[in-house]
C-alpha positions as a LaTeX table, in Angstrom:
\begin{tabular}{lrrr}
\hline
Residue & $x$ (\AA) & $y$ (\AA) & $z$ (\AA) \\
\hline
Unk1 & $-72.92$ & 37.04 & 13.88 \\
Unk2 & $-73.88$ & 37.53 & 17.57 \\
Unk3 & $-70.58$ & 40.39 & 17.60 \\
Unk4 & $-72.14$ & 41.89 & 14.83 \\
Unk5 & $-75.31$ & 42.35 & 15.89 \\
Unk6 & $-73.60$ & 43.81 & 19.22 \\
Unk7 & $-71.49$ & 46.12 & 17.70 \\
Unk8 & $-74.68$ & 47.71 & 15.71 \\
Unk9 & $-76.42$ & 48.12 & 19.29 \\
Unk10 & $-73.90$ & 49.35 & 20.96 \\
Unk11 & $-72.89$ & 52.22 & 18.22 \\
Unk12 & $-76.30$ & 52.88 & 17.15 \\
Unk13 & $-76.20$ & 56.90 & 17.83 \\
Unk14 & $-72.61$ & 57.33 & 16.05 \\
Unk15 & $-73.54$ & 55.51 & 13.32 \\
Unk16 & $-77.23$ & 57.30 & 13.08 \\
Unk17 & $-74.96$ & 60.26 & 12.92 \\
Unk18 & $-73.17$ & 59.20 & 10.50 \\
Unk19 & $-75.78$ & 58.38 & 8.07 \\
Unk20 & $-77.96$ & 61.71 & 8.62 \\
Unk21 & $-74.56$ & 63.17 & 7.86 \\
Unk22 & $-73.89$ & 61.46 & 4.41 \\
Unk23 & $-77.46$ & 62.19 & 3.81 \\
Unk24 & $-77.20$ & 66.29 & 4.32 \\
Unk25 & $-73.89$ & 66.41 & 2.09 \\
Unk26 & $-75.53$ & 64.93 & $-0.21$ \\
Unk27 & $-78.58$ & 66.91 & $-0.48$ \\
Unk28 & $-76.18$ & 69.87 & 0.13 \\
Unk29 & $-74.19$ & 68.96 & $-3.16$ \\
Unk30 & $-77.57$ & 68.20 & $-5.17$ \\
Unk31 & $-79.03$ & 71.65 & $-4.66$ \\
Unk32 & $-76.01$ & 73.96 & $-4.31$ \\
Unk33 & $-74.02$ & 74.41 & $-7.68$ \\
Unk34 & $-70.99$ & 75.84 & $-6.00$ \\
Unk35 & $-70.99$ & 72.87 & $-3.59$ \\
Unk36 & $-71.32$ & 70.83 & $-7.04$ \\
Unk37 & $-69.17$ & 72.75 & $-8.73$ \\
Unk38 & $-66.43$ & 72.19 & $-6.04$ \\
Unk39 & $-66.69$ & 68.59 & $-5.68$ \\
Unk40 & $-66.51$ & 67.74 & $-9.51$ \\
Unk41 & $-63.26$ & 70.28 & $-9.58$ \\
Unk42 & $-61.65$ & 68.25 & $-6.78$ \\
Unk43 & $-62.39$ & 64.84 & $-8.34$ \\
Unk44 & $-61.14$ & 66.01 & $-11.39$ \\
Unk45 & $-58.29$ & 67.27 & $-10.01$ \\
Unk46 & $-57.45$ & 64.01 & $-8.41$ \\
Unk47 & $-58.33$ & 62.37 & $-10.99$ \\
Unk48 & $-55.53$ & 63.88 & $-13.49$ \\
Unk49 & $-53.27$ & 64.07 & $-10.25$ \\
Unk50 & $-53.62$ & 60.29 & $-10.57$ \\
Unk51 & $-53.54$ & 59.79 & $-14.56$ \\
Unk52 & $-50.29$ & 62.12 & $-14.46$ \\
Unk53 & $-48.34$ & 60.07 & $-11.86$ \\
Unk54 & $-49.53$ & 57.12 & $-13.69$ \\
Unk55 & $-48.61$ & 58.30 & $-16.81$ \\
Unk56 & $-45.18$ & 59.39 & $-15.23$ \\
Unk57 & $-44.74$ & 55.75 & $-13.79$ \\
Unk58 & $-45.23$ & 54.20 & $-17.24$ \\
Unk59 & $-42.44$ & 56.37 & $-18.79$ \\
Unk60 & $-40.18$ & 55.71 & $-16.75$ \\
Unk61 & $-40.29$ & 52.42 & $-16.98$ \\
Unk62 & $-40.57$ & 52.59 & $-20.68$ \\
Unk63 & $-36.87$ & 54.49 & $-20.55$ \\
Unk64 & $-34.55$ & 51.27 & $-20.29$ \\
Unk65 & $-36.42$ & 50.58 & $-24.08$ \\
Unk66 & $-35.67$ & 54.28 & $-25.31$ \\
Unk67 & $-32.24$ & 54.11 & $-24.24$ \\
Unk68 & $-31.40$ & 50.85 & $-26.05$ \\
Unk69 & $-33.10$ & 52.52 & $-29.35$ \\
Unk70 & $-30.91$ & 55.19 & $-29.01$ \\
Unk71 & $-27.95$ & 53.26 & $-28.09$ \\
Unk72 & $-28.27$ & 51.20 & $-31.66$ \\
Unk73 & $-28.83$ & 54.57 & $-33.54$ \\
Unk74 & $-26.06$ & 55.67 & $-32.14$ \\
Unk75 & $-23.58$ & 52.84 & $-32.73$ \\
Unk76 & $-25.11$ & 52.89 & $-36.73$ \\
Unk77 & $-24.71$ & 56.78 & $-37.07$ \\
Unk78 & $-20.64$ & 55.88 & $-35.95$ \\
Unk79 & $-20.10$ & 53.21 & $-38.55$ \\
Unk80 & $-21.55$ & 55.43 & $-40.75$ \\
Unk81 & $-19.57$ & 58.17 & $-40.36$ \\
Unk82 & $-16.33$ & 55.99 & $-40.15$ \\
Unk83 & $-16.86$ & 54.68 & $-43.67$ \\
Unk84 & $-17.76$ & 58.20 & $-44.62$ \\
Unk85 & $-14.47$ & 59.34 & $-43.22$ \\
Unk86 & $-13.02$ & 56.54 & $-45.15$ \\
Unk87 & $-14.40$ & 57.73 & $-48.47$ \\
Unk88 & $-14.14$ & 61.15 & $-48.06$ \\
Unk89 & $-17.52$ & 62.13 & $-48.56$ \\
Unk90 & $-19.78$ & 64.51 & $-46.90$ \\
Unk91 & $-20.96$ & 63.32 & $-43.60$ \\
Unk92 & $-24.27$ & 64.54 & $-43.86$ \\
Unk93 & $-25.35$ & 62.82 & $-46.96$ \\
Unk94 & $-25.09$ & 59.26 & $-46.42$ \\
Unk95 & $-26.05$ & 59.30 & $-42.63$ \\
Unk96 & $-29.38$ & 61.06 & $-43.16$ \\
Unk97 & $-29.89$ & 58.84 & $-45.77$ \\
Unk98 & $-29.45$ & 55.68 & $-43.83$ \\
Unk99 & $-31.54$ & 57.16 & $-40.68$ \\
Unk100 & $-34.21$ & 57.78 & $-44.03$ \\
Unk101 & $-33.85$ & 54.34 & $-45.04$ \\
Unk102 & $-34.10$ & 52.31 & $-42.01$ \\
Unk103 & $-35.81$ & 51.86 & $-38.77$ \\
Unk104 & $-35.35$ & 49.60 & $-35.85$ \\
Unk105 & $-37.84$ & 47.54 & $-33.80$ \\
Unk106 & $-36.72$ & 46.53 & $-30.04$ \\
Unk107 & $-37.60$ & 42.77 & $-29.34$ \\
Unk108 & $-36.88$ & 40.17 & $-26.50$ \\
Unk109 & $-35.70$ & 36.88 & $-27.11$ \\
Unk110 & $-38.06$ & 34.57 & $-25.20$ \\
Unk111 & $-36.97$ & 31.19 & $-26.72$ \\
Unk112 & $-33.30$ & 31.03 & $-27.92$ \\
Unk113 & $-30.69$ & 27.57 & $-29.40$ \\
Unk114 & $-27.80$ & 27.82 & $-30.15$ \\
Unk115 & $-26.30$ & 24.04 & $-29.75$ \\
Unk116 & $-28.53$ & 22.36 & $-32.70$ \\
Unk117 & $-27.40$ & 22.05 & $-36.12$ \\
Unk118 & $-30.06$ & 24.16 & $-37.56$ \\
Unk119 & $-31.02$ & 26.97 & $-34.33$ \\
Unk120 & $-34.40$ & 28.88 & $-34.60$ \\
Unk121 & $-35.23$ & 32.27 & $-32.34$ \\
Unk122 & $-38.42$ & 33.40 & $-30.93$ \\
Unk123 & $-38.85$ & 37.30 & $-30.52$ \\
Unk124 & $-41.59$ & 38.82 & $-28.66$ \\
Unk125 & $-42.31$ & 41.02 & $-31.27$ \\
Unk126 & $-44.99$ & 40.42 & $-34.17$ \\
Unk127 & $-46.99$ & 41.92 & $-36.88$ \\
Unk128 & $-48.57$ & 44.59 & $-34.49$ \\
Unk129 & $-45.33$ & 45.69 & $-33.93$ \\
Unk130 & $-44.00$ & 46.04 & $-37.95$ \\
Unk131 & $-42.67$ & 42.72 & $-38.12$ \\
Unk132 & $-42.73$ & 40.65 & $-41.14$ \\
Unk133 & $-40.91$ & 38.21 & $-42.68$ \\
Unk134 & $-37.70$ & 38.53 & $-44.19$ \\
Unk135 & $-36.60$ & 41.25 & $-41.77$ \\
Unk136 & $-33.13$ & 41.19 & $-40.41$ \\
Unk137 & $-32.09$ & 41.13 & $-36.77$ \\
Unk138 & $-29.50$ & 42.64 & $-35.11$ \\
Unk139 & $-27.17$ & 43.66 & $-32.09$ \\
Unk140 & $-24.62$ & 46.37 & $-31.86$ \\
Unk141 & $-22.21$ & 44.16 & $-32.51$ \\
Unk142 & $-23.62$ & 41.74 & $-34.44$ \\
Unk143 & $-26.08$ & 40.18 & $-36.58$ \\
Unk144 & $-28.71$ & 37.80 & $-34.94$ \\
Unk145 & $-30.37$ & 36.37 & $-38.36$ \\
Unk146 & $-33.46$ & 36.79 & $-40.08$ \\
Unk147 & $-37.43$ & 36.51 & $-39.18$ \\
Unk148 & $-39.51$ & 33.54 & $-40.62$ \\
Unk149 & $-42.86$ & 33.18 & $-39.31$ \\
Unk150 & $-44.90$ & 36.16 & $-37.97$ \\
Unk151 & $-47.90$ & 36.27 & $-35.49$ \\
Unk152 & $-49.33$ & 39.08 & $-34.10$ \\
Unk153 & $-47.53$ & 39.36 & $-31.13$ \\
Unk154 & $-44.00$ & 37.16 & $-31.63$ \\
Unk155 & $-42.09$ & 35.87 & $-34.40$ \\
Unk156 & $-39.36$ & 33.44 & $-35.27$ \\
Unk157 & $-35.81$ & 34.11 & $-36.48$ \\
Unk158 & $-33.56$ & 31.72 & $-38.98$ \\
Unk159 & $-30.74$ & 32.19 & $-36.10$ \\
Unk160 & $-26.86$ & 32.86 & $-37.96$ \\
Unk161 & $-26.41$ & 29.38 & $-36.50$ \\
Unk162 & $-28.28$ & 27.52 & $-38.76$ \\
Unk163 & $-26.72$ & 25.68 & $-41.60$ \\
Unk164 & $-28.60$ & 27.48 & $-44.36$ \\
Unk165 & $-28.01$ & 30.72 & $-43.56$ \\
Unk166 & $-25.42$ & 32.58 & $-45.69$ \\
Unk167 & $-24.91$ & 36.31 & $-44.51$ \\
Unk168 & $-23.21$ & 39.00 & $-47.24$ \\
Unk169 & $-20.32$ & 40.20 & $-45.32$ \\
Unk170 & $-16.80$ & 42.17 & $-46.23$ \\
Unk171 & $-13.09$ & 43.08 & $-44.59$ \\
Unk172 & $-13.33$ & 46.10 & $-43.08$ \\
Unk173 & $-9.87$ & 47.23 & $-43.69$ \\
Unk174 & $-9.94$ & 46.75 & $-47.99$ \\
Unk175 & $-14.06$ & 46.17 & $-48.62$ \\
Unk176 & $-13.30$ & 42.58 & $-50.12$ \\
Unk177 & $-16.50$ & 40.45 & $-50.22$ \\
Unk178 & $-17.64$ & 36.99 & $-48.60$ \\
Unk179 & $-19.66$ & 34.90 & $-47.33$ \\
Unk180 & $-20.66$ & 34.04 & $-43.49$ \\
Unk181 & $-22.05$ & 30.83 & $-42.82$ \\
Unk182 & $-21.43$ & 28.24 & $-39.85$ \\
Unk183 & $-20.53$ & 24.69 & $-39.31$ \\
Unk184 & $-22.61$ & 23.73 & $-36.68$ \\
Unk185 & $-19.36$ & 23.45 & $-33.94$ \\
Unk186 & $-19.07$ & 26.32 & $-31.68$ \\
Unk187 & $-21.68$ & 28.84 & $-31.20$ \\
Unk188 & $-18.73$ & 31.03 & $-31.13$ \\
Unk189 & $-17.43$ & 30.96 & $-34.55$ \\
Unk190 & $-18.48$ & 31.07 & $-37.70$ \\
Unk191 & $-16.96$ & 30.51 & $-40.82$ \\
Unk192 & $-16.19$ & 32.97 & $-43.88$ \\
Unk193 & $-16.35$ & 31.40 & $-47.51$ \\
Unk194 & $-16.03$ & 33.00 & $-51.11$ \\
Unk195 & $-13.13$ & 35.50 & $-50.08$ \\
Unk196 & $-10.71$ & 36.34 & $-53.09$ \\
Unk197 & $-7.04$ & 35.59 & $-52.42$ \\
Unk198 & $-6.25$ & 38.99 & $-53.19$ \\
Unk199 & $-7.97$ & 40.16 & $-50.03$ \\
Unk200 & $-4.77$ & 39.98 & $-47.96$ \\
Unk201 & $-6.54$ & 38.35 & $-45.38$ \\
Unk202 & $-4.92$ & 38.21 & $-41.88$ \\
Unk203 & $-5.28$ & 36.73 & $-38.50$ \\
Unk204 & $-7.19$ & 39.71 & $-36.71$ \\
Unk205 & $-9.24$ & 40.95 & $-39.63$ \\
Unk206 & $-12.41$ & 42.84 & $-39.10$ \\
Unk207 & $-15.55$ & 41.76 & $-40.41$ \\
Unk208 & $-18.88$ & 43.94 & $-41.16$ \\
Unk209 & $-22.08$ & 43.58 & $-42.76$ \\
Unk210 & $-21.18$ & 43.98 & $-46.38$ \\
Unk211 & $-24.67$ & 46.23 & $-47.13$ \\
Unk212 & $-25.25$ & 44.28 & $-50.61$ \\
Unk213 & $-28.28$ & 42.31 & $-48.97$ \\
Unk214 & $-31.70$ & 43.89 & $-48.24$ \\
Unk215 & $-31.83$ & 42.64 & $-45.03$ \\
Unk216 & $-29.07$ & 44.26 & $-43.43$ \\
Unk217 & $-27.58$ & 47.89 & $-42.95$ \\
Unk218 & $-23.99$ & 47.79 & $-43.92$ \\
Unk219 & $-20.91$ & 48.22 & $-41.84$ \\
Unk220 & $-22.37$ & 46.23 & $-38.83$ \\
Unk221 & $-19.91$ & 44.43 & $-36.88$ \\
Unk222 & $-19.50$ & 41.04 & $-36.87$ \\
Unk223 & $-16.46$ & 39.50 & $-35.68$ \\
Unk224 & $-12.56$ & 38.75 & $-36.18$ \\
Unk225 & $-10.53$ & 36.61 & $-38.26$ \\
Unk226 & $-9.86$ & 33.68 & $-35.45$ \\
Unk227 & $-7.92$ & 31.26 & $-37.87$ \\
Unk228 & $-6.74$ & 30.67 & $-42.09$ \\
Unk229 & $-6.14$ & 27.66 & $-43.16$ \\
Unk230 & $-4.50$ & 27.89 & $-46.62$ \\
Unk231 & $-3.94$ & 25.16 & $-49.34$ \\
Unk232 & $-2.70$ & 25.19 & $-52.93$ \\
Unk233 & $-2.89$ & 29.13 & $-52.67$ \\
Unk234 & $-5.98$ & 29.06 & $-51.87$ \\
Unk235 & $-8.10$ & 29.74 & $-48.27$ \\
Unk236 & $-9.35$ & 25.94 & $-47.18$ \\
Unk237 & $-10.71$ & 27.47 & $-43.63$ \\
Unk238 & $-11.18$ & 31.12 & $-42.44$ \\
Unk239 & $-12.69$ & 31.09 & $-38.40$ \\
Unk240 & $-14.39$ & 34.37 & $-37.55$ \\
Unk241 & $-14.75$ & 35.05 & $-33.51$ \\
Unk242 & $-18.31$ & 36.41 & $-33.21$ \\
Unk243 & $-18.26$ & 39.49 & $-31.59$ \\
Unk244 & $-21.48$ & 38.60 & $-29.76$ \\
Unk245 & $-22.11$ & 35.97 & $-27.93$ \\
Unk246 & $-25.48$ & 33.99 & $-29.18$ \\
Unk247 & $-25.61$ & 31.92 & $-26.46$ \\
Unk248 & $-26.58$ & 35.05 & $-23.78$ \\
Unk249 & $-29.25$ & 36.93 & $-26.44$ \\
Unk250 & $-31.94$ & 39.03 & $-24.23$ \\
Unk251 & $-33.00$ & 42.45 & $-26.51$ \\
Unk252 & $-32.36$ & 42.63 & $-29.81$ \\
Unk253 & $-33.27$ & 45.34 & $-33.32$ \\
Unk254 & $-35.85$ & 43.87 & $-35.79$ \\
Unk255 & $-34.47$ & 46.02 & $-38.82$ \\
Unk256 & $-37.21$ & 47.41 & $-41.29$ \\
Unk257 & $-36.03$ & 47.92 & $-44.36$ \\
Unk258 & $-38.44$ & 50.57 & $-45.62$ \\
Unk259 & $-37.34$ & 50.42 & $-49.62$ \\
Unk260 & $-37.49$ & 46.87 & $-49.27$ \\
Unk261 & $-40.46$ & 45.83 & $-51.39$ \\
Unk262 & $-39.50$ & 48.34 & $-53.40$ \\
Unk263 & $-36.09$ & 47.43 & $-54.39$ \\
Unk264 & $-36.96$ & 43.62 & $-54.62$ \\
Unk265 & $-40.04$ & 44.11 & $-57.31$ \\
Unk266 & $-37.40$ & 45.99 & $-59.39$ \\
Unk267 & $-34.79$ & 43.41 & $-59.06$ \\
Unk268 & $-37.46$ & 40.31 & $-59.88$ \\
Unk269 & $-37.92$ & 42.64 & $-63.02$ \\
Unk270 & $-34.93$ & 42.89 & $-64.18$ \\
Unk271 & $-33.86$ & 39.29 & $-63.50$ \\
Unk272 & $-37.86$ & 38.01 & $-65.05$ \\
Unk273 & $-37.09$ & 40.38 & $-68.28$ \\
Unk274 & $-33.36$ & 38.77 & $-68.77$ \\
Unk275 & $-34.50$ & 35.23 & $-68.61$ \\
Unk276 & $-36.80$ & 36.41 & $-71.38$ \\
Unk277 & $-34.05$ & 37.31 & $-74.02$ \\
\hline
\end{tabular}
């Protein structure tokens, strides 16, 4: 206290100075309007100097998001336009009409199993965000599962390892249909069930998203036929290797079905007015 008091004394005429000085600017600026006029134009000057680099900080940083977004887009628009290839259709048609039908939500995966019989995800997206229920989630290469609960801020997701999940897939190669569901082994694998005989099925296969759900976009990737076990003609075992690996999950696509309600009311229709006849 006693080097305070000293330091006062000792500087006494500077800081005087200093004072009568603050005091004259500020008269100067209260009764001058160009003084005025100047100061507010170089605070607000700063001031959106400031909100613009802040503003460019914040975009930059939001970039690593915007690229994955346009990463996924760009991996659906080339399935897309392989199968369109495939059916000889115009290219145009179908991929405009899938961008129309669909958008994608980025999400981290802040809680993740993979090693229990029945595995549940944790996203860090929520209702705020577009999330609901009953929306499916996906990687590049690969489907993740489908959201449960909803919050406003995360959600949980019914993982593709979990014992009741059953995901509408088909062969790439001849558009046969099936089943993908998993045994609870190897978070690598997964197993495909309900496939027709006549599907020619091979070691080395290709599996997508078969598009007859409403959870999924079709022609996703999935995985590879791993291993067929075969008995009395028919398939006892089929192994698919997982494209992705579910064990090492960090961003992921919340996919928003925007026809969804839509096509499910009319379906419940026409299922409520057939148990009726």
């Amino acid at each position: 206290m006693f080097q305070i008091f000293r330091f006062f004394s000792n500087n006494k005429s500077i800081l005087l100075f200093l004072f009568l000085e603050f005091v004259s600017l500020v008269f100067i600026f209260r009764s001058h309007s160009y003084h005025q006029s100047k100061y507010i134009t170089s605070t607000n000057r700063l001031s959106g100097y400031l909100i613009t680099k802040s503003h460019n900080i914040k975009s930059y940083f939001g970039l690593k998001e915007k690229n994955n977004d346009l990463v996924l887009e760009n991996v659906i628009l080339k399935n897309e336009l392989e199968r369109l290839k495939q059916l000889n259709r115009p290219v145009s048609m179908l991929s405009v009409d899938t961008i129309r039908k669909y958008k994608f939500v980025s999400a981290n995966v802040i809680k993740n199993s993979y090693h229990k019989r029945d595995n549940i995800l944790t996203l860090d997206k929520g209702t705020l965000d577009g999330v609901k229920p009953n929306m499916g989630v996906i990687l590049p290469q690969g489907i993740v599962g489908i959201t449960i609960n909803v919050s406003e801020h995360y959600s949980t997701v019914v993982s593709i390892l979990n014992s009741k999940t059953s995901i509408n897939v088909k062969l790439k190669k001849n558009k046969h249909f099936g089943s993908l569901q998993w045994n609870g082994k190897t978070y690598k694998t997964a197993q495909l069930l309900d496939i027709p005989t006549q599907s020619n099925l091979k070691v080395g296969d290709t599996l997508v998203s078969g598009g007859q759900s409403i959870f999924f976009p079709e022609q996703i990737p999935i995985g590879i036929v791993s291993k067929i076990e075969v008995k009395n003609r028919n398939y006892e075992r089929i192994d698919v290797q997982l494209f992705e690996d579910l064990s090492a999950l960090h961003s992921v696509y919340v996919v928003v079905n925007k026809f969804k309600d839509e096509q499910k009311e009319l379906e419940d229709k026409s299922e409520s007015q057939m148990n009726h006849e």
